[in-house]
PALUMSE-724368 format. One record per residue: residue in three letters; x, y, z of N, C-alpha, C, CB in turn. Coordinates in Angstrom, 3 decimals. Glycine has a CB too. Layout:
<atoms>
ATOM;ala;X;Y;Z;X;Y;Z;X;Y;Z;X;Y;Z
...
</atoms>
This chain:
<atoms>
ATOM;unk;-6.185;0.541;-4.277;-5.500;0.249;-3.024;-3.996;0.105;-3.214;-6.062;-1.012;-2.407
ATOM;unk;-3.504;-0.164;-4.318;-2.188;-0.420;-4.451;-1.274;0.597;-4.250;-1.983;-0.889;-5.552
ATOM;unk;-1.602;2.047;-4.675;-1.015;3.122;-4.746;-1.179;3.442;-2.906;-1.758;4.181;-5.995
ATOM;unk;-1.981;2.798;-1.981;-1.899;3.196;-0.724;-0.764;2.636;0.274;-3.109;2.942;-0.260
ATOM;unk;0.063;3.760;1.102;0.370;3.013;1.822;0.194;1.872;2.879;0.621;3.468;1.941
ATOM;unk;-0.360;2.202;3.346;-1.133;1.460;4.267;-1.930;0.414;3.992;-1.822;2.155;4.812
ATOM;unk;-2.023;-0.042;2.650;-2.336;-1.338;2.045;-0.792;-2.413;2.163;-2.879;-0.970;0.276
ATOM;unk;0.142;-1.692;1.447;1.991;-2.208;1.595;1.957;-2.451;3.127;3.499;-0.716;1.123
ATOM;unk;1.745;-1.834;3.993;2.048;-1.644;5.024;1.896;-3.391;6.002;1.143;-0.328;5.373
ATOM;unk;0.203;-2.802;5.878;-0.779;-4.457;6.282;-0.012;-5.653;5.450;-2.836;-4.455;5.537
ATOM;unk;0.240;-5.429;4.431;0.310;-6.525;3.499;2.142;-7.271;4.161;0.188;-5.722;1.471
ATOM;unk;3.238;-6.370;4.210;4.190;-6.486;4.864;4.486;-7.283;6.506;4.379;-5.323;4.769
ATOM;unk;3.576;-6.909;7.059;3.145;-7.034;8.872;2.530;-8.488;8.598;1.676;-5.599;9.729
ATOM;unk;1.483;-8.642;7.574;1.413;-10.207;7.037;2.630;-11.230;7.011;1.012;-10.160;5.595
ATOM;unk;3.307;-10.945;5.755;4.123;-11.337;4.919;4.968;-11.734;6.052;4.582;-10.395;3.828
ATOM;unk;5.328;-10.287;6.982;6.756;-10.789;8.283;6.276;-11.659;9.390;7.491;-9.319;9.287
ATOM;unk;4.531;-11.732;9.638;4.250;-12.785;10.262;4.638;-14.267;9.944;3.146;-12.672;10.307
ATOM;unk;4.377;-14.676;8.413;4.630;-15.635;7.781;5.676;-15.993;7.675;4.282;-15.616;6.948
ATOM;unk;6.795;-15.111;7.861;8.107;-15.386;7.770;8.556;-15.935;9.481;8.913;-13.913;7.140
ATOM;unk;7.999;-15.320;10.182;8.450;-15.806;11.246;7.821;-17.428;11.588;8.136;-14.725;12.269
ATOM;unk;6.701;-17.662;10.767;6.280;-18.787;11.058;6.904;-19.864;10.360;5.062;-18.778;10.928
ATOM;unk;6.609;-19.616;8.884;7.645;-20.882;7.842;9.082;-20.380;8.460;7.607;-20.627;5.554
ATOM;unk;9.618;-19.910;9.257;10.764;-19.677;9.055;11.297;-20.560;10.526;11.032;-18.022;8.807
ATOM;unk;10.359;-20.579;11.381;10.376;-21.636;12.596;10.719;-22.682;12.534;9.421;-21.914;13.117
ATOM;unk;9.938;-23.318;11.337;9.215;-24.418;11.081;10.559;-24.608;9.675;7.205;-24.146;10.754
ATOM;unk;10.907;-24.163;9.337;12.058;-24.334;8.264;13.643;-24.794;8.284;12.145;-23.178;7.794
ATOM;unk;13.597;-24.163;9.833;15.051;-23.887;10.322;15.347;-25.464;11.109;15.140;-22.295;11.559
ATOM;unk;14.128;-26.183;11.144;14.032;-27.198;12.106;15.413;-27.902;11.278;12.346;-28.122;12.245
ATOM;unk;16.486;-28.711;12.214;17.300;-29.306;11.473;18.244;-28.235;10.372;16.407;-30.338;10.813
ATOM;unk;18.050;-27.502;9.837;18.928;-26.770;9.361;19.852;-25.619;9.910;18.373;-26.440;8.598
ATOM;unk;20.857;-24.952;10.186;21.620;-24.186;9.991;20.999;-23.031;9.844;22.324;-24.510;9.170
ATOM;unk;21.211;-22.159;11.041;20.781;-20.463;10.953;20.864;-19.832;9.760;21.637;-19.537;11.789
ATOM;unk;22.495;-20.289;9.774;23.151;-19.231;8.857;22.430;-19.950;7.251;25.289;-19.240;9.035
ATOM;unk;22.871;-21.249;7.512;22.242;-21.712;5.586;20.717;-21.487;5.370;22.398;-23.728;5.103
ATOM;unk;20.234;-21.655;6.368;18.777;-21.074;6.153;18.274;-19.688;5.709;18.199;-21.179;7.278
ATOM;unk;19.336;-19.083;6.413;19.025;-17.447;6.069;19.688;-17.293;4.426;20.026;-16.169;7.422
ATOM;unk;20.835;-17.867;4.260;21.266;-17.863;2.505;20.432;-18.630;1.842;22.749;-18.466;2.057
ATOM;unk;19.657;-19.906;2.153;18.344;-20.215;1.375;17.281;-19.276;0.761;17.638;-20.909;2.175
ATOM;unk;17.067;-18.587;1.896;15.824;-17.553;2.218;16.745;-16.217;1.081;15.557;-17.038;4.538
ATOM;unk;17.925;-15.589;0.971;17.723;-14.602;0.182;18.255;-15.269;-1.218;18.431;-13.271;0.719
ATOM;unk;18.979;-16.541;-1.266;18.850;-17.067;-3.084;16.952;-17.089;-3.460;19.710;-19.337;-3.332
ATOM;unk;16.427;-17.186;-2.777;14.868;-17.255;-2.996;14.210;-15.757;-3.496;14.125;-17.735;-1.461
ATOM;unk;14.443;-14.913;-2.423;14.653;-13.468;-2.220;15.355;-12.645;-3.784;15.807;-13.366;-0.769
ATOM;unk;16.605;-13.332;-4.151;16.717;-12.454;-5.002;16.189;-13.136;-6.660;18.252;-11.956;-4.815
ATOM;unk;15.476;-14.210;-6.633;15.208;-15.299;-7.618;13.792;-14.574;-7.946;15.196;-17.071;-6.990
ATOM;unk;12.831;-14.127;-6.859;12.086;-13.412;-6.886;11.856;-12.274;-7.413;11.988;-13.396;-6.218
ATOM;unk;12.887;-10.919;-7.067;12.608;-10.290;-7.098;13.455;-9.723;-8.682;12.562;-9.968;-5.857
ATOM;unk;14.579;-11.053;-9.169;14.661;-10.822;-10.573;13.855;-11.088;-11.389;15.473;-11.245;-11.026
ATOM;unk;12.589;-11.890;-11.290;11.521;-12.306;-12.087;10.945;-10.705;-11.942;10.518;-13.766;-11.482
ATOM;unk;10.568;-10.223;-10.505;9.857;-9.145;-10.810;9.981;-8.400;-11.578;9.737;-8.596;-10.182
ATOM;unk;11.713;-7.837;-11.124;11.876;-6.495;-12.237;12.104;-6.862;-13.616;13.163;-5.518;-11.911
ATOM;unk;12.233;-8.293;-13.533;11.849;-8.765;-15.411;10.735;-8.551;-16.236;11.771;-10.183;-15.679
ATOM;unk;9.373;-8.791;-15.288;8.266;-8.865;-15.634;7.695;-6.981;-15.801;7.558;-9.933;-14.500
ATOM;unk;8.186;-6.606;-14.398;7.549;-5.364;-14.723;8.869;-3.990;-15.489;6.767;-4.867;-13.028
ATOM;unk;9.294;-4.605;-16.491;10.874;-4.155;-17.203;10.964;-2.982;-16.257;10.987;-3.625;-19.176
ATOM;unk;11.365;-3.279;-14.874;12.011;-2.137;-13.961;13.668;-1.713;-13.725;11.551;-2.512;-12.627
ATOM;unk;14.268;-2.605;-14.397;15.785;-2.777;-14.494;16.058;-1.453;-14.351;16.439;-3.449;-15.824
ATOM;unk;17.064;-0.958;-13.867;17.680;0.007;-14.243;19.267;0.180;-14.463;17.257;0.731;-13.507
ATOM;unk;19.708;1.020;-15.138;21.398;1.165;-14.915;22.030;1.688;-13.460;21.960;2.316;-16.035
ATOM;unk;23.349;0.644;-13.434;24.034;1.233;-12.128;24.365;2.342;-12.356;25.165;0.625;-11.592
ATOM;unk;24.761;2.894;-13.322;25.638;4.377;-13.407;24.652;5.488;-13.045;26.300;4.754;-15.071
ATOM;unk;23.240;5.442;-12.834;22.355;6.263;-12.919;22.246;6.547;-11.244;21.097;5.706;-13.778
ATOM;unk;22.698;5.572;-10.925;22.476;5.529;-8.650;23.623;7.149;-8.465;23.882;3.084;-7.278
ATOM;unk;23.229;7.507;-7.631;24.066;8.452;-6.881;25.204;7.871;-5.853;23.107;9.307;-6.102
ATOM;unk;26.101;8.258;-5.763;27.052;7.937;-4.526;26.519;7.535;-3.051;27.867;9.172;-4.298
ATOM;unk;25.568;8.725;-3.037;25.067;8.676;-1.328;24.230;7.391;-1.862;23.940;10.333;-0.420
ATOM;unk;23.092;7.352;-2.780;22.098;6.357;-2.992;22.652;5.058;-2.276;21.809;6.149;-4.572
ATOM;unk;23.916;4.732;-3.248;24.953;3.357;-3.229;25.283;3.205;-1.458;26.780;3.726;-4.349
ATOM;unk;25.697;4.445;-1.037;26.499;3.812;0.284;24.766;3.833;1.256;28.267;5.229;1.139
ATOM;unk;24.503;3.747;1.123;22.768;3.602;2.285;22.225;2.647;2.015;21.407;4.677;2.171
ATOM;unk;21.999;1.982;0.413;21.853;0.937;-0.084;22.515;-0.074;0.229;21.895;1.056;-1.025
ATOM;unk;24.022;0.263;0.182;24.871;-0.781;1.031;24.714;-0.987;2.536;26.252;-0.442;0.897
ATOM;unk;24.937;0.308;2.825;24.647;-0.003;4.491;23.237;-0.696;4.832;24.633;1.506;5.393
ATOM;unk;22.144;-0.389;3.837;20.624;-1.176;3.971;20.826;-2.458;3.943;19.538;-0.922;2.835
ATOM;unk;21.458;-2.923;2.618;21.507;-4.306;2.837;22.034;-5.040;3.794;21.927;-4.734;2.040
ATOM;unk;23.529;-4.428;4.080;24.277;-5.024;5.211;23.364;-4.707;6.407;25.820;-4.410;5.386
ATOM;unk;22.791;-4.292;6.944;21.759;-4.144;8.578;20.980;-5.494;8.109;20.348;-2.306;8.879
ATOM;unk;20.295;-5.250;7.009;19.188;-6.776;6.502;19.977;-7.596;6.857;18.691;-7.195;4.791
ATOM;unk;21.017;-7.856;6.560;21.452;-9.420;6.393;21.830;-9.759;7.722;22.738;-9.752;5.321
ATOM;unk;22.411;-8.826;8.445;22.521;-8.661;9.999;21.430;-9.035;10.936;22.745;-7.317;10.295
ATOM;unk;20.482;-8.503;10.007;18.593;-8.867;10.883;18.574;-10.361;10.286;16.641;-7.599;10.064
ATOM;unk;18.655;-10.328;9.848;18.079;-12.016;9.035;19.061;-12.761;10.088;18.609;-12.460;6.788
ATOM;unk;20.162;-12.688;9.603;21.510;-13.656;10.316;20.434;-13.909;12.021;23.714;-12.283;10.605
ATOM;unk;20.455;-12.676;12.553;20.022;-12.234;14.002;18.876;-13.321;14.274;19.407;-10.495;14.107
ATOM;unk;17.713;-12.913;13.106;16.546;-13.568;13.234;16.470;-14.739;13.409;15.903;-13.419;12.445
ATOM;unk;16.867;-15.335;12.181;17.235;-17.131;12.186;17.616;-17.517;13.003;18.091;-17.769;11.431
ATOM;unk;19.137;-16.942;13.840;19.343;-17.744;14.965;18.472;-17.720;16.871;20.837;-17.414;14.977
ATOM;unk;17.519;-16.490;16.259;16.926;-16.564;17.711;16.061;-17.617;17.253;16.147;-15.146;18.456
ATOM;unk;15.315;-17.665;16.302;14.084;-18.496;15.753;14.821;-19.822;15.768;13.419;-18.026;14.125
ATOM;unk;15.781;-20.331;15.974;16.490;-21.849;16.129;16.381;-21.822;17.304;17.995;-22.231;15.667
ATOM;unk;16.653;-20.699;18.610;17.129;-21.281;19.320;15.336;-20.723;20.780;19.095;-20.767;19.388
ATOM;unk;14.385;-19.500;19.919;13.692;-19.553;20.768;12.294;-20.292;20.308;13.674;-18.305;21.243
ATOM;unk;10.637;-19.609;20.745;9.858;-19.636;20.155;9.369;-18.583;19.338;9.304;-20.020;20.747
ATOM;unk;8.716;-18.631;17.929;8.629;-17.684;16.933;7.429;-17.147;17.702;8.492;-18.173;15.315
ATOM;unk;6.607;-17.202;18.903;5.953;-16.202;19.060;6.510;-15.106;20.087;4.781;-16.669;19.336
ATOM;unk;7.629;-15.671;20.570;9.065;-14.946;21.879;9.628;-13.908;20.681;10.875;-16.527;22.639
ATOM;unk;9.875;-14.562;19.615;11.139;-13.756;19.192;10.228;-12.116;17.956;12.525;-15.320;17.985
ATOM;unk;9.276;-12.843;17.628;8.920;-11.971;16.656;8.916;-10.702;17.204;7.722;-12.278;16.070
ATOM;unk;7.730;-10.214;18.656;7.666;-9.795;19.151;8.797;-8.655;19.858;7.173;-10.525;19.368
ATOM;unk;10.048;-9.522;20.083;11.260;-8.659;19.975;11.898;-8.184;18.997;12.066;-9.076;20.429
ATOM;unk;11.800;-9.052;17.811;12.054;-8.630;16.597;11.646;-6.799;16.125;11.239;-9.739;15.793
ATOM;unk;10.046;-7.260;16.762;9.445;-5.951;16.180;9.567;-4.723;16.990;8.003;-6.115;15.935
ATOM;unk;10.362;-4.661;18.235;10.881;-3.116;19.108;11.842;-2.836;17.555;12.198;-3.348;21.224
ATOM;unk;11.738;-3.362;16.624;12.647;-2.528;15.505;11.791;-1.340;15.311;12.947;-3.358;13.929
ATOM;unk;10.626;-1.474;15.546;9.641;0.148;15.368;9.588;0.708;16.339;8.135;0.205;15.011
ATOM;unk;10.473;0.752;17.366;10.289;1.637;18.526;11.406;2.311;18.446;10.077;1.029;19.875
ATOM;unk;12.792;1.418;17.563;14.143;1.607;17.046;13.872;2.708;15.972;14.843;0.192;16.436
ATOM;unk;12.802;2.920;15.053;12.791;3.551;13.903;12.308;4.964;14.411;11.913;2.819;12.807
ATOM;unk;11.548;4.499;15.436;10.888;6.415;15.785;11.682;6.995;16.097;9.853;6.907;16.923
ATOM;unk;12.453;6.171;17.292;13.509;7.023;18.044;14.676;7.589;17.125;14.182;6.125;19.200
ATOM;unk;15.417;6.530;15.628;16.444;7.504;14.806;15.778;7.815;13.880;17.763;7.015;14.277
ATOM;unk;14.469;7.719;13.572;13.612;8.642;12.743;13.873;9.827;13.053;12.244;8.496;12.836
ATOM;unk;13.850;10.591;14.146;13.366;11.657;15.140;14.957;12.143;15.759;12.127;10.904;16.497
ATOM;unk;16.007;11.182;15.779;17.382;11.914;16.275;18.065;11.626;15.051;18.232;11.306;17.740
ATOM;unk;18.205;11.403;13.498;18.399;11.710;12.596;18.006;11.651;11.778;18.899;11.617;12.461
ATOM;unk;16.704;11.935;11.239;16.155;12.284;10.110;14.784;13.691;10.131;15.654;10.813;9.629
ATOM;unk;15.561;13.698;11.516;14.618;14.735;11.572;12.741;14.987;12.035;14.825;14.995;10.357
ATOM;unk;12.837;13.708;11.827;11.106;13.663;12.027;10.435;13.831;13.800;10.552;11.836;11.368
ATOM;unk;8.999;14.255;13.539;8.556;14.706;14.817;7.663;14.143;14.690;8.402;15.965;15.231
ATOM;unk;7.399;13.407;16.459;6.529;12.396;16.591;5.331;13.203;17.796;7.455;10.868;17.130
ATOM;unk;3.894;13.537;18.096;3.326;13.460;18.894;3.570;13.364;19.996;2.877;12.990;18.710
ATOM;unk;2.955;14.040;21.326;2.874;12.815;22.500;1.889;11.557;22.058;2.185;13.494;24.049
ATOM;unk;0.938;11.981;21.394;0.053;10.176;21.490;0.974;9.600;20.012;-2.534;10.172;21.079
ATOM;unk;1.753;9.741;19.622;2.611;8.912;19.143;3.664;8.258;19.961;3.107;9.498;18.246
ATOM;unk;4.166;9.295;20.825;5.366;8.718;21.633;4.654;7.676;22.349;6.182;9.790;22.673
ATOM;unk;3.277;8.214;22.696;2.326;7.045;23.680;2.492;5.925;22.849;0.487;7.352;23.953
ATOM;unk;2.058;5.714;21.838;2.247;4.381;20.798;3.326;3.772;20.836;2.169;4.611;19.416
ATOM;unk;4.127;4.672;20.782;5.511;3.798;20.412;5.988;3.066;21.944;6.978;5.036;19.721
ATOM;unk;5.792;3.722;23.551;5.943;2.890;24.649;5.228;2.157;24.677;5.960;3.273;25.668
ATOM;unk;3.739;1.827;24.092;2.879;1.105;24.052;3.074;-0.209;23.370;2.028;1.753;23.657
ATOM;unk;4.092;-0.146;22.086;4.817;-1.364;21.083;5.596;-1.811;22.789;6.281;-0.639;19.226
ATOM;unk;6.671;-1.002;22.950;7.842;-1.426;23.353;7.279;-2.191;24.910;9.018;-0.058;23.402
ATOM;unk;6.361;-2.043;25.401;5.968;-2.640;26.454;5.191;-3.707;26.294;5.454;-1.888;27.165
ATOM;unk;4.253;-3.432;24.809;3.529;-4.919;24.474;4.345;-6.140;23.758;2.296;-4.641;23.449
ATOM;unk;5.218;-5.699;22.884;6.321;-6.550;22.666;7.562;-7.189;24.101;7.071;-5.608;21.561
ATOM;unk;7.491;-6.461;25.221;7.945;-7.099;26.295;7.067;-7.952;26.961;8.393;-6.275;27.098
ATOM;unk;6.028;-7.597;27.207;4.830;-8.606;27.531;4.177;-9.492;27.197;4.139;-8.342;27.661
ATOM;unk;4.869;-9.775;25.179;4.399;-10.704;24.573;5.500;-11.962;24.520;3.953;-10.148;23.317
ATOM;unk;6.838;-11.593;25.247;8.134;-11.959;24.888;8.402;-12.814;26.276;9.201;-10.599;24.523
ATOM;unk;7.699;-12.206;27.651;7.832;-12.544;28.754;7.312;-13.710;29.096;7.506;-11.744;29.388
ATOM;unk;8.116;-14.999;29.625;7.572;-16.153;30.298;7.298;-16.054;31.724;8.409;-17.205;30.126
</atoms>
């Protein structure tokens, strides 16, 4: 199962549930912003044990140019989402916000498909109004 996507996938959709929940429940009394720099000193404490454990290190000189600037621009959108996240999750409920959180997959088809090229179905496009309307309906008081 490991080599499947769709094992990562489930396992992720978990993981970001959980985050929206300890992350509710975390922020209580703390600071958006210090909460969210809690959350990636944790983040990268983690994920240096990983590539310790599984000797994945690699050299910078080996990245490509384009690699570096997408990587950068990746991280900077993350930290933008996080920043974003934390402060709706202070200021709404984590079952309001997740829900909006997640039209980020209605965000991905659409510049999946106007720059990267990819082609989606009609019963995909059906799916994807189907997120973007159930995430409004899950968001709606």
């Amino acid at each position: 199962m490991a080599g499947n996507w769709i094992f990562w996938a489930v396992l992720s959709a978990v993981f970001a549930a959980l985050t929206a929940i300890f992350g509710k429940v975390g922020v209580t009394g703390v600071g958006a912003d210090f909460a969210t720099f809690i959350r990636t000193v944790v983040i990268i404490a983690a994920l240096t044990l990983i590539l310790t454990a599984r000797r994945e290190w690699q050299g910078l000189d080996g990245i490509s140019g384009r690699s570096w600037l997408f990587l950068v621009l990746s991280g900077l959108a993350t930290g933008a989402s996080w920043i974003c996240y934390y402060r709706a999750l202070k200021l709404g409920d984590a079952a309001r916000v997740a829900p909006i959180d997640k039209l980020s997959v209605v965000l991905v088809a659409i510049f999946g498909v106007a720059f990267l090229g990819e082609r989606l179905s009609a019963v995909n496009w059906g799916g994807v109004a189907l997120i973007a309307a159930g995430a409004v309906m899950v968001a709606w008081r």
